[in-house]
C-alpha positions in Angstrom: 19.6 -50.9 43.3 16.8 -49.0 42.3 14.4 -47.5 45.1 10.6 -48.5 45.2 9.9 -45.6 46.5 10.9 -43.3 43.5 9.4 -45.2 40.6 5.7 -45.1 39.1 3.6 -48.2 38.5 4.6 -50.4 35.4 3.1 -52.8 33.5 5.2 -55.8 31.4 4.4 -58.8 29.1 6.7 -61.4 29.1 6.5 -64.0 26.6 8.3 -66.9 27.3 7.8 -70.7 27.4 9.8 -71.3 30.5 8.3 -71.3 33.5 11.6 -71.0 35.2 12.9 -67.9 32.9 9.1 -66.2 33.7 9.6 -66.7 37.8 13.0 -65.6 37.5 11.8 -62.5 36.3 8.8 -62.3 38.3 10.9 -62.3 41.5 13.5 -59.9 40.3 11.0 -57.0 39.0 7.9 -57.1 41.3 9.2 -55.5 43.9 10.2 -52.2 42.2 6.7 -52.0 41.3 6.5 -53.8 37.9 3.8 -55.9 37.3 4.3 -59.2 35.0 1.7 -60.5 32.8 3.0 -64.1 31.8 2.6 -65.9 28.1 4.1 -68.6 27.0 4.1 -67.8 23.5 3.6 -65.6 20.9 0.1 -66.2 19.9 -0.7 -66.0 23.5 1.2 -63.0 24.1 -0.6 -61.2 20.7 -4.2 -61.9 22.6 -2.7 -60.7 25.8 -2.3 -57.3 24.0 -6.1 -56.7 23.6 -6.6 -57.0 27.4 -4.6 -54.6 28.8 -1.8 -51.8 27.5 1.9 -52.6 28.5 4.8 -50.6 29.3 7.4 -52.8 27.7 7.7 -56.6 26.3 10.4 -59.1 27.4 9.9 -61.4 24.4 11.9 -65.0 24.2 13.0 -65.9 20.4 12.7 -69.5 20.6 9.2 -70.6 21.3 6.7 -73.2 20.1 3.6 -72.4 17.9 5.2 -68.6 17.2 8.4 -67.9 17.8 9.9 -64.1 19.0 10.3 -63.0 15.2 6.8 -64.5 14.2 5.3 -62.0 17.6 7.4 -59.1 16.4 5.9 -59.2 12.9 2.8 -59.2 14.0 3.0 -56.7 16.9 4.5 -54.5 14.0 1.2 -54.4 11.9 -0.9 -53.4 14.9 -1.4 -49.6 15.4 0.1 -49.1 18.3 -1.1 -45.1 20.0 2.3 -45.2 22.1 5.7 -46.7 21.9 5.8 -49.9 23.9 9.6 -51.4 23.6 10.7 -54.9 23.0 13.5 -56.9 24.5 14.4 -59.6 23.4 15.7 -62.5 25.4 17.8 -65.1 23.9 20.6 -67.8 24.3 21.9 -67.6 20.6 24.7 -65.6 21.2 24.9 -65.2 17.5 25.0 -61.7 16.0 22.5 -62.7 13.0 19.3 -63.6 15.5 20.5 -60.5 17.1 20.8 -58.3 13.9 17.5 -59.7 12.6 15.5 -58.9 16.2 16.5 -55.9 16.1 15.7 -55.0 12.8 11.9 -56.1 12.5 11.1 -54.0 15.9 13.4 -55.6 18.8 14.7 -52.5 21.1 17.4 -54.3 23.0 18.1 -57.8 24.0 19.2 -59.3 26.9 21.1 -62.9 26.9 20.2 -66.2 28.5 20.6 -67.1 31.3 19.7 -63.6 32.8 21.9 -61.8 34.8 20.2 -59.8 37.4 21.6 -56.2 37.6 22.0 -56.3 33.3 18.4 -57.2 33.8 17.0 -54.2 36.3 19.4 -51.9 34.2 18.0 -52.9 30.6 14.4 -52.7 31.6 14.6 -49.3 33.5 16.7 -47.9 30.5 13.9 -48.3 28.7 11.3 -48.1 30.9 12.8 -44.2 30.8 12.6 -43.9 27.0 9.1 -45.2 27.3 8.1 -42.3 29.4 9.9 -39.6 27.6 8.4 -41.0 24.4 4.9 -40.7 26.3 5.9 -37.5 26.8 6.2 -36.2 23.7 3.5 -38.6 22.3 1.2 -36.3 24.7 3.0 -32.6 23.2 2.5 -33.7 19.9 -1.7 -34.8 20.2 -1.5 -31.3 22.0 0.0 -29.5 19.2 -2.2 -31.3 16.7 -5.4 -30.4 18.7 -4.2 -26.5 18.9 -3.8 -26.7 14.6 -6.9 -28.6 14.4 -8.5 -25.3 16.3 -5.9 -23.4 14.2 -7.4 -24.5 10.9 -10.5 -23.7 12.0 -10.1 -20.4 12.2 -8.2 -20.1 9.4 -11.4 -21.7 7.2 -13.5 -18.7 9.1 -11.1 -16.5 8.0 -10.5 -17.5 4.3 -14.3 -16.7 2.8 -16.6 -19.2 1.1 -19.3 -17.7 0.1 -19.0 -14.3 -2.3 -23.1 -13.7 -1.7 -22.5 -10.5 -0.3 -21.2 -9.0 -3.4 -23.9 -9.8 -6.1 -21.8 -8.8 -9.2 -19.5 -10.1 -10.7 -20.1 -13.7 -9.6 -17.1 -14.7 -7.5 -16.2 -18.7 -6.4 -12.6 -19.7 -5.2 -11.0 -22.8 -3.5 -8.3 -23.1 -1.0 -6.0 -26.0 -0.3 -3.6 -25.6 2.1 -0.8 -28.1 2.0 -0.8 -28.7 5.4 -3.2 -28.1 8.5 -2.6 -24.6 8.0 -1.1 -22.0 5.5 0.0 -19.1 4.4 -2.3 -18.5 0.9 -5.1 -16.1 1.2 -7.6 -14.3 -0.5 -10.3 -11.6 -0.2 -13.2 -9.7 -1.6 -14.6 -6.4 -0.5 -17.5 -4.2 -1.0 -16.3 -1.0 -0.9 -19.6 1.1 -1.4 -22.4 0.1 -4.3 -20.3 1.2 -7.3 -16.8 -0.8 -6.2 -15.5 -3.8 -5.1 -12.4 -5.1 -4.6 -10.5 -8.7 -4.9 -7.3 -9.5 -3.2 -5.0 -12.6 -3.2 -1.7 -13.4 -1.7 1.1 -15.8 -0.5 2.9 -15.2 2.7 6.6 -17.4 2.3 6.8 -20.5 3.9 4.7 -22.6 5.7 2.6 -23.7 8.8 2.3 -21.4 11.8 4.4 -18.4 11.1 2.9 -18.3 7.1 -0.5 -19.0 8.8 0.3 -16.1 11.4 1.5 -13.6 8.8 -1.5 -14.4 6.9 -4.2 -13.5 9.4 -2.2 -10.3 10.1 -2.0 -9.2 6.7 -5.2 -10.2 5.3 -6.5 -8.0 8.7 -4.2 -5.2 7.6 -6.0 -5.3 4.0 -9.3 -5.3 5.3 -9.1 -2.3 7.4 -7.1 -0.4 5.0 -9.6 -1.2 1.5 -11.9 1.5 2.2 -9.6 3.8 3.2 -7.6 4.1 -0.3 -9.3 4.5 -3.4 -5.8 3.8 -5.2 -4.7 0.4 -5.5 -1.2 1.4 -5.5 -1.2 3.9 -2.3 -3.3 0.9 -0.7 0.0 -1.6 -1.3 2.3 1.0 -0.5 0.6 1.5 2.9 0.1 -2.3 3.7 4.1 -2.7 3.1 4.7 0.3 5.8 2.6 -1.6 8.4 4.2 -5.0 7.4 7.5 -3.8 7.0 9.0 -4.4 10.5 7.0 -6.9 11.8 7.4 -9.5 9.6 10.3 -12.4 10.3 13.9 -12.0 8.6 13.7 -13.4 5.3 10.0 -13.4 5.2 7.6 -11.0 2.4 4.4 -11.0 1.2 3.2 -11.6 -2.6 0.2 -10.0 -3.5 -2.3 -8.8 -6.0 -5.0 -6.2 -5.8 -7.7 -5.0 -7.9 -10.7 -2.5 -7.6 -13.6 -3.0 -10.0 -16.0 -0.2 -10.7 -19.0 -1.1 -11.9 -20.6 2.2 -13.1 -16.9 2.6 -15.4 -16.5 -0.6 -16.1 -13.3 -0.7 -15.4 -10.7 -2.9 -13.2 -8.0 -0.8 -11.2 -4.9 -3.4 -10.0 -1.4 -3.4 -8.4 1.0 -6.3 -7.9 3.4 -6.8 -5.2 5.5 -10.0 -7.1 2.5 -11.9 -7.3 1.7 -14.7 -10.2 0.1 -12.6 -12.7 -3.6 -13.2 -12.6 -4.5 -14.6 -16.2 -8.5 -12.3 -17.8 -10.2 -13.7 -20.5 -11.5 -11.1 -22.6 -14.8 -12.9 -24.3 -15.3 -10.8 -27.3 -11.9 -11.5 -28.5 -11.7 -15.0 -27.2 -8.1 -14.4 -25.8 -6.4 -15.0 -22.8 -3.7 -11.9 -21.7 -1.9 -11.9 -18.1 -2.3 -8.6 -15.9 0.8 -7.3 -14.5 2.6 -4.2 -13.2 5.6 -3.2 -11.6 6.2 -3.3 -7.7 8.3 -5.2 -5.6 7.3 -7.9 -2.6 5.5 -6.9 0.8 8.2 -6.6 3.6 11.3 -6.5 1.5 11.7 -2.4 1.4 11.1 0.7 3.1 10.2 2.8 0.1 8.1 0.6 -2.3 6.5 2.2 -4.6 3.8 0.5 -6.5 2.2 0.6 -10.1 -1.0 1.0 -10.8 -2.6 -0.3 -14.2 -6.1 -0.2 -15.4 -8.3 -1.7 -18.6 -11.8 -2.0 -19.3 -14.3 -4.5 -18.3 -16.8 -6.3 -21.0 -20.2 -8.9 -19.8 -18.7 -12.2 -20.2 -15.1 -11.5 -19.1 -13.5 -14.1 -16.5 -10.5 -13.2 -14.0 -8.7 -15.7 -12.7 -6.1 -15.0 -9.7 -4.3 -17.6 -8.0 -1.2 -18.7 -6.2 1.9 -20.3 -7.6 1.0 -23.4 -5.7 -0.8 -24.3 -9.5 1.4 -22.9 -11.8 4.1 -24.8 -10.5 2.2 -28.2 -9.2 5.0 -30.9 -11.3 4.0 -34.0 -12.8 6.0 -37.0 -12.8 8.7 -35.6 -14.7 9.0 -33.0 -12.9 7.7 -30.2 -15.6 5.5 -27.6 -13.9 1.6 -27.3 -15.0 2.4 -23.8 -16.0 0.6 -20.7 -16.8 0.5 -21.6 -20.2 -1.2 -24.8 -19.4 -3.7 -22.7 -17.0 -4.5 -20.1 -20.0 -5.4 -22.6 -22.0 -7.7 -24.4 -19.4 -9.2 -21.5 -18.5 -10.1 -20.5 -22.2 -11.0 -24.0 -23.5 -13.4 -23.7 -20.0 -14.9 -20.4 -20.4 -18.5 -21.6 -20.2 -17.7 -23.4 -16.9 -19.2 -20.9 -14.4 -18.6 -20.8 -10.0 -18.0 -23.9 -8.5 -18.0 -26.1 -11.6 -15.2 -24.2 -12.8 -13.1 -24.5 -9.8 -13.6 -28.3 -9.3 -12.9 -28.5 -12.7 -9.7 -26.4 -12.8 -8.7 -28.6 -9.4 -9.3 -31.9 -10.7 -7.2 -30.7 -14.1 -4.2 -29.6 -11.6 -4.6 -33.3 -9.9 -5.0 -35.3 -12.9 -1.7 -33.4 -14.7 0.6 -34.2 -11.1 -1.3 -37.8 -11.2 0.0 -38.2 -7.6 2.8 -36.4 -7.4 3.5 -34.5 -3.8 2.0 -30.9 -3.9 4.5 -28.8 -2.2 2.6 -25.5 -1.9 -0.5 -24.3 -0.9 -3.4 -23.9 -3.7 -5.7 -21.3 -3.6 -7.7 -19.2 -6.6 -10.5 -16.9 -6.6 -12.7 -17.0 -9.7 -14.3 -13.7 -10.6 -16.9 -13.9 -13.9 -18.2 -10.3 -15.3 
């Protein structure tokens, strides 16, 4: 027998149209400290949920005006913040009622007429699954209030608003896949001649992307103005990353330094996507790219370092392979050839028009397909 003395406080509906069946069970749980809240059928027993929150349901299957399966439908529909289990109680020993309880929400049953230790034992095994679901009903709103906080942050940290660098004229979008990523990117001012752009993607997802992320995109901050070269600047980002980042984790990444008075964009990649310039005099779309392998996968990295010439009217456009390789129904990515052309058919699109555009182009093409990746892009007009 189970001790009053070592058990909380517990509410329980029972739903049952015998009088008999309810006292039975008022007189065998009471005194180890359950209260019983009585209806005597399933329409009462739905309005009895409104009034009060239960720990568990003793439900009867044959009833007048709704039976158990008609309650269990309907309890089913109702959003429900915790799990609250359902017995059923029955006197068709038949393994179909059974089956078919069980199936549209029922969590155990109990046969007619009740025995009184199966009883006390059914109800407290439950009873027990109740509270560790409670448990970890409480962990998880915990958890989901820490990555509400998380993202947050992670919006303070990921910029919006490019004001601070007056030319060229920079707009970007982020979409993390969920509450938090592992995308980034960057712009610095390195003195009144230079700037310089920066975009990655940490592998993975969630915290430890999300974690990686704020480290690195630190690490790039504090090391921007302290290398001129774009290469030496990756090469030194790697040898802080390098053994601090989790096995089978690296960084993707792309740099560039613009210099205004030359005219000229300076850029390394780390295995990034290669960022897609639209030269306008020629009308024509050509990928950047250069030689260097991922953040975090190699002691001695070293990095390329490219450079070309910058014209009024020129667009660059890095991003994240979380577009490139967004699928559609069939499964075909969108593609960088798809993105070329959107972003040279779009040309006269400038800052936030462009980006909305170029997001609602990347929704329309998947047409509600999952997006498994994180989306971010940093448009940069000259």
């Amino acid at each position: 027998m189970i001790k009053k003395d070592n058990i909380k406080k517990y509410n329980l509906l029972c739903i049952d149209d015998s009088k008999l069946n309810r006292a039975f069970i008022i007189k065998i749980l009471t005194p180890l400290n359950i209260t019983i809240f009585e209806a005597e059928n399933g329409i009462k027993g739905l309005e009895m949920l409104t009034e009060r929150e239960y720990d568990l349901i003793l439900l009867d299957i044959v009833m007048p005006e709704m039976d158990g399966f008609g309650f269990l439908n309907e309890f089913q529909k109702r959003e429900n913040k915790e799990f609250v289990p359902v017995i059923l109680m029955t006197g068709l020993d038949d393994l179909n009622s059974k089956i078919k309880g069980l199936n549209i929400g029922a969590d155990d049953y109990l046969l007619k007429p009740l025995n009184e230790e199966e009883l006390i034992a059914r109800v407290f095994s439950l009873l027990r699954l109740k509270r560790a679901n409670s448990e970890l009903y409480q962990k998880n709103q915990l958890i989901k209030r820490e990555l509400e906080a998380a993202k947050k942050i992670q919006q303070y940290i990921i910029p919006q608003n490019f004001d601070f660098i007056s030319y060229p004229k920079i707009s970007g979008i982020y979409r993390p896949i969920e509450d938090i990523g592992g995308d980034f990117f960057d712009c610095y001012k390195l003195d009144e001649n230079r700037s310089a752009f920066i975009i990655a993607d940490v592998t993975g997802h969630g915290i430890p992307a999300a974690l990686t992320m704020t480290m690195s995109k630190m690490l790039f901050s504090i090391y921007a103005e302290k290398f001129p070269s774009t290469a030496n600047l990756m090469k030194e980002i790697n040898k802080q990353l390098r053994g601090t980042l989790l096995d089978m984790q690296y960084i993707t990444a792309f740099y560039l330094i613009y210099d205004k008075t030359l005219k000229t964009l300076t850029y390394s990649n780390a295995g990034h996507t290669r960022p897609l310039y639209y030269k306008a005099y020629k009308n024509q779309i050509a990928a950047l790219d250069s030689f260097g392998w991922f953040i975090g996968i190699s002691d001695d990295t070293e990095y390329e370092e490219k450079k070309i010439t910058v014209s009024d009217g020129d667009r660059l456009l890095l991003y994240t392979d979380g577009i490139t390789e967004a699928k559609n129904k069939e499964g075909e990515d969108f593609g960088e050839i798809r993105l070329a052309r959107f972003l040279k058919n779009n040309h006269n699109l400038s800052g936030e028009d462009f980006c909305n555009s170029l997001l609602d182009t990347v929704y329309e093409y998947i047409d509600g397909t999952e997006i498994n990746d994180d989306i971010a892009f940093l448009n940069i007009e000259f």
